[in-house]
N, C-alpha and C positions, 0 to 999 in steps of 0.2 A: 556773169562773174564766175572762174572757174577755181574750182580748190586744187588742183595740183597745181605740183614746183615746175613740170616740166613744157613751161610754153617759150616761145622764142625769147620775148620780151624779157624772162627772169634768167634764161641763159646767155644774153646781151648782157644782163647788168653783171652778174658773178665775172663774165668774162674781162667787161671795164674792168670792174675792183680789180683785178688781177694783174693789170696792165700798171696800177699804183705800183708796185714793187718795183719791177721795170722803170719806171720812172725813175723812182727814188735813187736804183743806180746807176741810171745816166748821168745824173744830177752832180752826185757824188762823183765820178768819174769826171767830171765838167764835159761832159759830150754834151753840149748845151741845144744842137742841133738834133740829134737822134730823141732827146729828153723834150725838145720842143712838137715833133711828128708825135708822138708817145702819148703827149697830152693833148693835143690836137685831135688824135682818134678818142681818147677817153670823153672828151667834150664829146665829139662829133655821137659817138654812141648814146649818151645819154637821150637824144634827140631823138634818135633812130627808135631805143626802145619805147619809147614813149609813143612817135608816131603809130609802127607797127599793133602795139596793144591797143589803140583804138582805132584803128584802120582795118584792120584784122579781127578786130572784137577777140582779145587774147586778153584781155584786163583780169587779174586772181588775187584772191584773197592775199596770199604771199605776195604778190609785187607791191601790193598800198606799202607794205613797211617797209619789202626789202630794196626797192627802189631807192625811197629817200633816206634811207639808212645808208646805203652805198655812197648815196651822193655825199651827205653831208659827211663821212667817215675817211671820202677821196678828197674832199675838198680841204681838211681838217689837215690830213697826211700831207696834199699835196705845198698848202699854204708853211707848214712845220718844215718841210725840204728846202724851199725855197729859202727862209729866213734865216736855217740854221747855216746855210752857206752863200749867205749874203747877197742872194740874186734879185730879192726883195724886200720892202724894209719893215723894219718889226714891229710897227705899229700896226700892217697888216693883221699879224696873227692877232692884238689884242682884238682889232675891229670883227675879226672871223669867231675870234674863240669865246669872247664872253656874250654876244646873242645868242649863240647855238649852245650853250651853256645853262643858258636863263631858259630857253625853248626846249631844252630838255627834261630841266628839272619842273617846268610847269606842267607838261605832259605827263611825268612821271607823279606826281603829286596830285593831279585832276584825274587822269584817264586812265593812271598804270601803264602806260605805252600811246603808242601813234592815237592823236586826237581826232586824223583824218578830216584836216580843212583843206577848204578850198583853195588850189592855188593860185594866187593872188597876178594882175597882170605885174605888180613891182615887181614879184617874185621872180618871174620869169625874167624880166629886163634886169633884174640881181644878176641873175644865173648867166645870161650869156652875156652882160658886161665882165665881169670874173673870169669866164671861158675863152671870154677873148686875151681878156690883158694876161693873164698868169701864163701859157703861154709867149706870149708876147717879150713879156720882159727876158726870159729866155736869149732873145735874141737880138738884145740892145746895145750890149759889149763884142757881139760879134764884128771881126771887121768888115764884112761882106756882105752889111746891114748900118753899121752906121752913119753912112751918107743918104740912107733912105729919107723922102720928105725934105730934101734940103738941108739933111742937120738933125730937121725937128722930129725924126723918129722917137728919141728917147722922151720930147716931153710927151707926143700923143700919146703914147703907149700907159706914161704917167697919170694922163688926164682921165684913160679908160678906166684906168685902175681906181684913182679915187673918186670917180662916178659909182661905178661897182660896188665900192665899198662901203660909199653913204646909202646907196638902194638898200646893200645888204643888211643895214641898221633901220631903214624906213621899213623893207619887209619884214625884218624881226619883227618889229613892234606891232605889224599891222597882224603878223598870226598870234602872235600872245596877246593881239586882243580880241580876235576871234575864238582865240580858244578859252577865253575870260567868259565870252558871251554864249558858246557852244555850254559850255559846263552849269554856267546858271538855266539855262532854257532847259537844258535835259533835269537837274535837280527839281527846278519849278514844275517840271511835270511828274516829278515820282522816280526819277528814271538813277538810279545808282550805275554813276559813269564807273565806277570801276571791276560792275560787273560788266565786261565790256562785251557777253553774247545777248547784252539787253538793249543795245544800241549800235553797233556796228552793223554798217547798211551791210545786207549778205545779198539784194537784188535792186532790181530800179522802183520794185514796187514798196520794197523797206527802206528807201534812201531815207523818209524824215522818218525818224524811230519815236518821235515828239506826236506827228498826227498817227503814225500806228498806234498809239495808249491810246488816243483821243478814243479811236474805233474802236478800242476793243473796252471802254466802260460805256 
């Protein structure tokens, strides 16, 4: 685990987030085509840094947060773009914004920041159903796509989305209750989660900070 900012992986992610503005005025602009490449790399990155940091052994204190800080921060921005200009419908944002909401304020309230669980297999099948569809609907009104599938381009695309959407409420639930059970395990052992240099894994030999107390009384 390395403590500086400056490894691939944290300069892939600052570089996505950056790519969010650009999006936004694609979107705006209705270049619906340039705004759809735009988010397609932004997904396609997130993958990228992720592989490379454990392929690479480049994994840093700084990326646990600012990773999924990015993520959830582009996803928030990107799903707000989309609704505010009608390209997807507004039920979306409520399904996006009150999980990530609730997962926030339970981190902030248990941990004082990132709980650092495990991410979840939903989690992942959340993520890249979302990175598919959002995207996607981008290019459903286009006319040089809507004969795609026979017609039924606009429902698949439909169908991806509200897959996406219900994971993204199964995996809510499934890290706020992992971070239910992180918080009592570490309290049960003595452990003040909001001191967080008393539990945060710093190597593979401190990953459970529950059996480090064990050994050291």
């Amino acid at each position: 685990m390395r403590d500086t900012f400056w490894t691939a992986p944290n300069v892939i992610t600052v570089l996505r987030f950056l790519l969010v503005p650009i999006f936004v005025l694609l979107v705006a602009e209705q270049n619906y085509l340039a705004a759809f490449w735009a988010l397609a790399v932004l997904g396609a990155t997130d993958w990228i840094d992720g592989f490379i940091a454990r392929f690479f052994n480049q994994m840093s204190t700084v990326g646990q947060w600012l990773d999924p800080l990015a993520d959830r921060l582009a996803m928030l921005i990107v799903t707000l773009t989309l609704v505010h200009f009608q390209v997807a419908p507004e039920w979306l944002l409520v399904v996006i914004l009150i999980p990530d909401a609730v997962l926030f304020l339970n981190a902030m309230l248990l941990f004082a920041g990132n709980p650092h669980l495990q991410v979840s297999p939903m989690g992942k099948v959340r993520t890249a159903g979302l990175l598919i569809s959002l995207p996607l609907l981008l290019l459903v009104d286009l006319p040089e796509f809507t004969g795609w599938l026979g017609g039924l381009f606009p429902l698949v695309v439909e169908s991806v989305l509200v897959a996406g959407a219900v994971m993204h409420v199964i995996a809510s639930i499934d890290y706020f209750h992992q971070a239910i059970v992180k918080y009592r395990r570490l309290r049960a052992a003595g452990i003040n989660t909001w001191k967080r240099r008393s539990w945060i894994p710093q190597s593979a030999a401190a990953a459970d900070p529950v059996a480090v107390r064990s050994q050291d009384t």
